[in-house]
C-alpha positions in Angstrom: -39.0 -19.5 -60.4 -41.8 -21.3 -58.9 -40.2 -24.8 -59.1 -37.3 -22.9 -56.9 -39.6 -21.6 -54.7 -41.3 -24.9 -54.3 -37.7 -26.6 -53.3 -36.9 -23.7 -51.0 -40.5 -24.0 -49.1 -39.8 -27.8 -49.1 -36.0 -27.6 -47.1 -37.3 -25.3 -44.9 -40.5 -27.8 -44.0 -37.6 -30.7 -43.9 -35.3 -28.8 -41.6 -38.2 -27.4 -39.4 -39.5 -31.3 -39.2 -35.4 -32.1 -38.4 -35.4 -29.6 -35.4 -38.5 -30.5 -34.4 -37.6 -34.4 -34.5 -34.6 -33.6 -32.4 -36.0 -31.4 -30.1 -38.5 -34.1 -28.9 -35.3 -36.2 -28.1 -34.2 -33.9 -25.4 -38.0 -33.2 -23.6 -38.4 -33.4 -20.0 -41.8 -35.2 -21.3 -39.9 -38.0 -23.2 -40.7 -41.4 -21.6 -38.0 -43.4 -20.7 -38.5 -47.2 -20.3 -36.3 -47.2 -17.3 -37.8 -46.5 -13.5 -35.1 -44.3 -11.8 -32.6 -46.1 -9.7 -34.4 -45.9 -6.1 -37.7 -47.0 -7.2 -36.0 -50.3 -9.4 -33.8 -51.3 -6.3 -35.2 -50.0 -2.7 -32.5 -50.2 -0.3 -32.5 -51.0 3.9 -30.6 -51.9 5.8 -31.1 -53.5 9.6 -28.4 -54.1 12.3 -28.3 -56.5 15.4 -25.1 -56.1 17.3 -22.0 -56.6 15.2 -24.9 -58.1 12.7 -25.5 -56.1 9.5 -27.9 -57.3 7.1 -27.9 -55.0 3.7 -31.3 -55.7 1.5 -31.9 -54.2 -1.8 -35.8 -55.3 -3.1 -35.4 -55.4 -7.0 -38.1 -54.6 -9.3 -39.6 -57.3 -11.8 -37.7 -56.7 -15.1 -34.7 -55.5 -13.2 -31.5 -57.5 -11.6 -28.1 -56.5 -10.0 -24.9 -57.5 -11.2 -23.0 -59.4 -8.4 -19.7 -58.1 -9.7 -20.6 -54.2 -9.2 -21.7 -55.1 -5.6 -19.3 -53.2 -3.6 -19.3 -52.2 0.9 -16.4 -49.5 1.9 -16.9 -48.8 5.8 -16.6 -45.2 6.8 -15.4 -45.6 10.3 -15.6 -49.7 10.7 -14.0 -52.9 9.7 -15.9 -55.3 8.1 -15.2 -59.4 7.9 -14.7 -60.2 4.1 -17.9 -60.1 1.9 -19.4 -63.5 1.2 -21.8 -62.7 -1.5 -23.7 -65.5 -2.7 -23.8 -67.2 -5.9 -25.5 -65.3 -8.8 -27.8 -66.8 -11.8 -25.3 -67.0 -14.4 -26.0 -64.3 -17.8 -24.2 -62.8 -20.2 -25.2 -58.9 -21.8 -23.8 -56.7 -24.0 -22.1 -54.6 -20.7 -20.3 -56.7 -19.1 -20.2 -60.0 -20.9 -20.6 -63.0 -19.1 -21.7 -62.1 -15.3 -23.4 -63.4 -12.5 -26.7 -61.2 -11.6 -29.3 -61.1 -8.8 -32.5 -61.0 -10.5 -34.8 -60.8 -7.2 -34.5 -59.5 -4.1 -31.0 -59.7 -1.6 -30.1 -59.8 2.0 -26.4 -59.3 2.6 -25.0 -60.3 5.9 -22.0 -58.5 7.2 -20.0 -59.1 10.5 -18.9 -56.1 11.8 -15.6 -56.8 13.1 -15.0 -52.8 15.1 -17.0 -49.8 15.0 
């Protein structure tokens, strides 16, 4: 009786420590080793006539991938996007890629607004 007692006690203590493991997983407290989004890449913008220039300042440890950068005009056209060359890297997401691992102006012509 005691030895089945002593089993009992010790799957309750295993599933408490279970739940309690898991629990921690889901905690507004948990660290995560990523900076949200606005704080990793700060975004501005600046315009001079029909000049645009987009800027994002990336964080150290951080990069864009040239591939998801992407300008749809609400209520303007736009002369084609001439994004400039990446540094060349490959990652587990999207394979090989082109990324910009430090800061980025983006000139754009706006053709009518």
């Amino acid at each position: 009786m005691a030895a089945r007692l002593s089993r009992l006690m010790g799957l309750c203590f295993a599933l408490l420590f279970c739940l309690s493991a898991h629990a921690n997983i889901f905690s507004p407290n948990n660290n995560s080793r990523f900076v949200p989004v606005d704080q990793a890449f700060g975004f501005d913008f600046s315009q001079q006539g029909n000049q645009l220039t987009l800027s994002w300042k990336v964080k150290d440890g951080y990069y864009l991938y040239r591939q998801q950068i992407h300008v749809t005009p609400q209520q303007a056209q736009i002369a084609p996007l001439a994004l400039p060359a990446g540094k060349p890297h490959e990652d587990e997401f999207y394979g090989k890629s082109e990324i910009y691992p430090q800061d980025l102006q983006l000139p754009i012509t706006l053709r009518q607004a």
